[in-house]
C-alpha positions in Angstrom: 17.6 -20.8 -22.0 18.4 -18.6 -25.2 16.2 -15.3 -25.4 16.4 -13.3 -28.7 17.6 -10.1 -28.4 14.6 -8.4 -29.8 14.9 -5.0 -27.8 14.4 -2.0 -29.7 13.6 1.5 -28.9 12.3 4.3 -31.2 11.8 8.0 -30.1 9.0 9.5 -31.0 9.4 13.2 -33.0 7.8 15.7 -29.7 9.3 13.6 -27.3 11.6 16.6 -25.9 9.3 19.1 -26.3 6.2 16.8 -24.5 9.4 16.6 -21.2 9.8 20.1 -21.3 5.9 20.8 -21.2 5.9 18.2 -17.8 8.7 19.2 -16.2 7.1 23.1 -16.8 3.6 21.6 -15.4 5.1 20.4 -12.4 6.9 23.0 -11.4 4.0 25.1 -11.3 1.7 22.8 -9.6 4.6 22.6 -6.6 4.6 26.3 -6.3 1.1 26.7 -6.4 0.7 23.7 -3.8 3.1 24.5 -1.2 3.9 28.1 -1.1 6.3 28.9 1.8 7.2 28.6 4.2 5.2 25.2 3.6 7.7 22.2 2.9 7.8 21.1 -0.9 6.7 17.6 -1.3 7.5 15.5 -4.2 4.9 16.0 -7.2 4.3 12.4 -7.4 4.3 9.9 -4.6 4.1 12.4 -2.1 2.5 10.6 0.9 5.3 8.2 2.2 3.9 4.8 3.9 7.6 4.3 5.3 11.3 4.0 4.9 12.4 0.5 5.8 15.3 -1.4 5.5 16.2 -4.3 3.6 18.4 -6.5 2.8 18.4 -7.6 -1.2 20.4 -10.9 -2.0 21.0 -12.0 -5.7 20.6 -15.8 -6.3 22.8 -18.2 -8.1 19.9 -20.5 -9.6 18.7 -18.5 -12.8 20.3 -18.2 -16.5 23.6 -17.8 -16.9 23.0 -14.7 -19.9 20.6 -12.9 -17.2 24.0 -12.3 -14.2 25.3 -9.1 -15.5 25.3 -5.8 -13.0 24.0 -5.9 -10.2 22.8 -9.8 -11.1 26.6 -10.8 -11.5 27.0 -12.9 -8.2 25.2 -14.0 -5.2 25.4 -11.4 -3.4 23.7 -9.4 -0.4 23.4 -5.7 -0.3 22.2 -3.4 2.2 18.9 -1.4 0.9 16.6 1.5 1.7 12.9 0.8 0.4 10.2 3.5 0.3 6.6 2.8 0.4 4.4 5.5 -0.9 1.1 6.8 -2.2 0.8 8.4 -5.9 -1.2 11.2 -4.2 -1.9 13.2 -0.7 -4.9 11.9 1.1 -5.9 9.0 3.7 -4.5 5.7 2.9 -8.1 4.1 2.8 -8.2 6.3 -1.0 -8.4 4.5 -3.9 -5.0 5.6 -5.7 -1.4 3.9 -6.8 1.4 2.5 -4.8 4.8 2.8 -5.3 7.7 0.9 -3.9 11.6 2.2 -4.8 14.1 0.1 -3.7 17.8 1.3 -2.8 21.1 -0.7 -3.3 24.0 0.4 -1.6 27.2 -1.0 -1.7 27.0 -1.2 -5.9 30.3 -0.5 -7.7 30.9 0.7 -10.8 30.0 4.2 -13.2 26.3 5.1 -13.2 24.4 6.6 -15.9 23.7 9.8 -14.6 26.6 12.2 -14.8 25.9 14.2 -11.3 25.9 10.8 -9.4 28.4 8.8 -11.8 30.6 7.9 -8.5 27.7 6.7 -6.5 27.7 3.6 -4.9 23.9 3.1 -5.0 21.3 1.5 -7.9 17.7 2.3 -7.9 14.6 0.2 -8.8 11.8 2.2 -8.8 7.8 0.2 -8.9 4.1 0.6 -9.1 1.2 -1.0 -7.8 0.4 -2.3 -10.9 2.1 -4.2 -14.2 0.8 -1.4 -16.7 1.5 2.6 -16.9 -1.6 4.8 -18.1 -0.2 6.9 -21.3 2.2 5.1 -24.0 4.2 7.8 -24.6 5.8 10.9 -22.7 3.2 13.5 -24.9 0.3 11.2 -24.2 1.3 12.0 -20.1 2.0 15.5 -20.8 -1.6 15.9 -22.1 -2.7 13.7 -19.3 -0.8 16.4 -16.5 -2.2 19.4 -18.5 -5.7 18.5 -18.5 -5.6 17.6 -14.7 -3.7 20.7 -14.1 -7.0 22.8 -15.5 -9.8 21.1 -12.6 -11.9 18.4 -12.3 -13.8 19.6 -15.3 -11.1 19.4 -17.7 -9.6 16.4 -16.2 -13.4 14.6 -16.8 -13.5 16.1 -20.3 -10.0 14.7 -21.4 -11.2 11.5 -19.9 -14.1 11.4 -22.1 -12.2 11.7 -25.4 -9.5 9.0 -24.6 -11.7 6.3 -23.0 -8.5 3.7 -23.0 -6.6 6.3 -20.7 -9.8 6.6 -18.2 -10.2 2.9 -18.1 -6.2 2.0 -17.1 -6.5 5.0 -15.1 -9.3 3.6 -13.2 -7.7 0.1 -13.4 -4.6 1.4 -11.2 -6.6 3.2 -8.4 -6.8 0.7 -6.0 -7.6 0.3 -1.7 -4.5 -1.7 -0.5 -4.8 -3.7 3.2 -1.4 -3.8 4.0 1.2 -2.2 1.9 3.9 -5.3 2.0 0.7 -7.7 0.6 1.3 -6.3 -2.7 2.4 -7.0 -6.1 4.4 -4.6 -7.6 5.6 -4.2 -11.1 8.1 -2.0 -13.0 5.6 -1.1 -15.6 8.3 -0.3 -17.9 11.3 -2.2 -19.7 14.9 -2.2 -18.9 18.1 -3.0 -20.4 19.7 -6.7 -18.9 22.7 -7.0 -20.4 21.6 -7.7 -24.1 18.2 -8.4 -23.6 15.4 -6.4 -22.1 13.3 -7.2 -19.1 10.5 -6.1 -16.9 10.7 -6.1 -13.1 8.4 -7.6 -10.6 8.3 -8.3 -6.7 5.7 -10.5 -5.2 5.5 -10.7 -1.1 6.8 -14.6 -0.5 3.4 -15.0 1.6 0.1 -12.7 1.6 -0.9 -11.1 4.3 -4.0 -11.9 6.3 -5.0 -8.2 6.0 -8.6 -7.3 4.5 -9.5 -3.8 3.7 -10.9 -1.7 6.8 -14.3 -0.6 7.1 -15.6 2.6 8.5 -13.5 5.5 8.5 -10.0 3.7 9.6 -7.0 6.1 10.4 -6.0 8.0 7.4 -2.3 6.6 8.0 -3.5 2.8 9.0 -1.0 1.3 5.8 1.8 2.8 8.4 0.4 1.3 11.4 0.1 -2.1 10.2 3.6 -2.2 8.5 4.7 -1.0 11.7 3.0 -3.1 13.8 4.2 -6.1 11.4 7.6 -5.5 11.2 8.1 -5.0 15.0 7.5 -8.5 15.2 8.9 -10.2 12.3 11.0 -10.0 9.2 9.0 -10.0 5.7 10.1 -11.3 2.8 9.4 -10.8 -1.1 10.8 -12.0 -4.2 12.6 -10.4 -7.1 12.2 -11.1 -10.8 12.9 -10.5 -14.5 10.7 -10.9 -17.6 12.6 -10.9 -20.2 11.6 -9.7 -23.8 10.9 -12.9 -25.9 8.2 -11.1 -28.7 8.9 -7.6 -29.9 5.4 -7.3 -31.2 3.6 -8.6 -28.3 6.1 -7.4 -25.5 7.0 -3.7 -26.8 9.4 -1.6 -25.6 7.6 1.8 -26.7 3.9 0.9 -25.1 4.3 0.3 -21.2 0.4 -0.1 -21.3 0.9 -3.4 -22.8 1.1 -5.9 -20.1 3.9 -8.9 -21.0 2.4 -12.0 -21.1 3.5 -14.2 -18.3 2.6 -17.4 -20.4 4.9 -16.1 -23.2 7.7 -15.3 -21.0 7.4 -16.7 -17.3 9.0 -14.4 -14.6 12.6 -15.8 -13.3 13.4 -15.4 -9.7 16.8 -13.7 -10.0 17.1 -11.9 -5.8 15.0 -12.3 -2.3 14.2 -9.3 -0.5 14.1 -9.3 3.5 12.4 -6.3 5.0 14.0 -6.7 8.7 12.3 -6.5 11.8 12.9 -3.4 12.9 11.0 0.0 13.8 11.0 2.8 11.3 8.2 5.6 11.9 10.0 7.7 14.2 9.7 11.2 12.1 13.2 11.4 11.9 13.5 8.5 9.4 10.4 9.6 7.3 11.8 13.0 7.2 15.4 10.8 5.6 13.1 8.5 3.5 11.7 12.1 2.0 14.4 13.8 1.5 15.9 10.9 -0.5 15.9 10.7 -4.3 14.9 8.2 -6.2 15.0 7.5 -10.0 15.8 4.5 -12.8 18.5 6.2 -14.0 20.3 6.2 -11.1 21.5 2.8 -12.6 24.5 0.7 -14.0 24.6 0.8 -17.7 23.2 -2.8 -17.8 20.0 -2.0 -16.3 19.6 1.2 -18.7 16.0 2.0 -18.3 14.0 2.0 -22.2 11.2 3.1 -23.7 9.8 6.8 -24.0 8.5 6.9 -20.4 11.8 6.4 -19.7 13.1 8.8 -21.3 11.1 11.1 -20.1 12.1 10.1 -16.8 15.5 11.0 -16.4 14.8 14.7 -17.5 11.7 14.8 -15.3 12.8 13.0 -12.1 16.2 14.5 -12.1 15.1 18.3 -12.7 12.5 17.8 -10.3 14.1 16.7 -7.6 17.0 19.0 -7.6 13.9 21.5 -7.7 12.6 20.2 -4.8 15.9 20.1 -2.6 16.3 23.7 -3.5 13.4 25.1 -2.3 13.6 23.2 1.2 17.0 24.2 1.1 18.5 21.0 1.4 21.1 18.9 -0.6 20.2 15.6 -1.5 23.2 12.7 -0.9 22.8 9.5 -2.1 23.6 6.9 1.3 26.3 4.6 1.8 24.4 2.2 4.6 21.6 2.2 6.7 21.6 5.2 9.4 20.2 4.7 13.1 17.3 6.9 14.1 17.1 5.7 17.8 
């Protein structure tokens, strides 16, 4: 299988400026949200589903150009995975998902220079195969008009009608949290090609969507009550980049077509049986840190969104740490909570 090497990245002029902006939006919003002695959550993904772990074991049977990093060998690592909700609120809510996976046991100098001796790569998902804004200003005005109310936020709706229709598209009610599809919404670096990530549960859950009024943390129960019985497994892929026109790297609202470039299964994912919402482990799986550019340089995250990222997720969650006064490590292998 020979893929072109077709990615590409061009910064917008702003770009900087539009992170700064965020970054200054966010930090506001956490002070104004949790004043103290309250606890400072994060500013996105704050309500965690669980922290599970996992084991995450790289196949043999996929393209020879595509085992590079983490892909190198078959291999099995260790893993932390956090399930989470984009916003605060009862699970039945219509909102986005997000899934960050943790390797441990990775060798090798990461990107980022205050965790280059870490032995840990991140994959970070969302509930969806798309992300709302095309470029880091279009997000920034996205954050500032929300930041304003309800009535700003349904005013800037109203003048970008393709921004209120994907963000409508992504809020979604979710039956059981391991039933769904996840997607990395943005590009990566594989080696010499670029890629999109995707994880798919190896089976669907039975799971239907409550009725009622079901218990605002019910996406926790029924992982719970799931994996005290039995493992769960899901499957990891890669996308690559075969169209630079059609699969951009600078517009993660642009879905890659799946009949252009198929996904290839490239890892497994086990979820073991185990028990994991004793507070003590959700008080771990929050005070962990995750971000895309706590990565190998072969999976170098690309795009503007990405760029964004590594100013906005780093600065934020050193902000974070300092105002609960705590120091955020990366791990080295699953701790017991028993």
């Amino acid at each position: 299988m020979t893929i072109p090497k077709l990615a590409t990245e061009n910064p917008p002029k702003g770009e900087a400026k539009a992170t700064e902006k965020i970054i200054s939006l966010l930090k506001k919003t956490l002070e104004k949200d949790y004043p103290p002695p309250k606890r400072t959550l994060r500013d996105a993904h704050p309500k965690q589903v669980g922290l599970v772990k996992a084991e995450f074991t790289v196949l043999d049977d996929f393209p020879k150009q595509f085992k590079v990093g983490v892909f190198k060998e078959a291999k099995t690592f260790k893993a932390w995975i956090r399930f989470s909700k984009l916003s605060n609120g009862p699970d039945i809510s219509k909102d986005s998902r997000g899934m960050a996976i943790k390797l441990m046991g990775v060798p090798g100098e990461k990107i980022l220079e205050s965790q280059k001796t870490a032995t840990t790569q991140d994959f970070v998902f969302m509930s969806t195969q798309f992300f709302v804004t095309k470029d880091v200003e279009g997000f920034a005005g996205l954050l500032n008009a929300v930041s304003k109310g309800k009535f700003r936020a349904g005013l800037y709706f109203l003048t970008h009608p393709k921004l209120a229709k994907l963000f409508l598209k992504i809020r979604i009610q979710v039956a059981n949290i391991l039933g769904v599809e996840w997607g990395s919404t943005t590009p990566y670096l594989l080696g010499e090609n670029a890629v999109k990530y995707a994880v798919t549960p190896d089976r669907f859950t039975s799971d239907t969507i409550p009725k009622g009024t079901p218990a605002d943390n019910y996406l926790t129960q029924r992982m719970a009550s799931q994996l005290a019985e039995n493992d769960f497994m899901m499957n990891f892929y890669i996308q690559p980049q075969v169209d630079a026109e059609k699969m951009p790297i600078e517009d993660p609202r642009v879905v890659w077509s799946r009949e252009l470039s198929p996904l290839i299964r490239v890892a497994t994912i086990k979820v073991l049986k185990q028990t994991f919402d004793s507070e003590a482990q959700q008080m771990y799986g929050d005070q962990l840190s995750f971000t895309p550019w706590h990565s190998l340089p072969e999976h170098r995250p690309l795009g503007g969104i990405n760029r964004g990222r590594k100013a906005i997720y780093e600065t934020m969650s050193a902000f974070r740490h300092k105002r609960n006064n705590e120091v955020s490590e990366e791990p080295t292998d699953w701790k017991d909570f028993d």
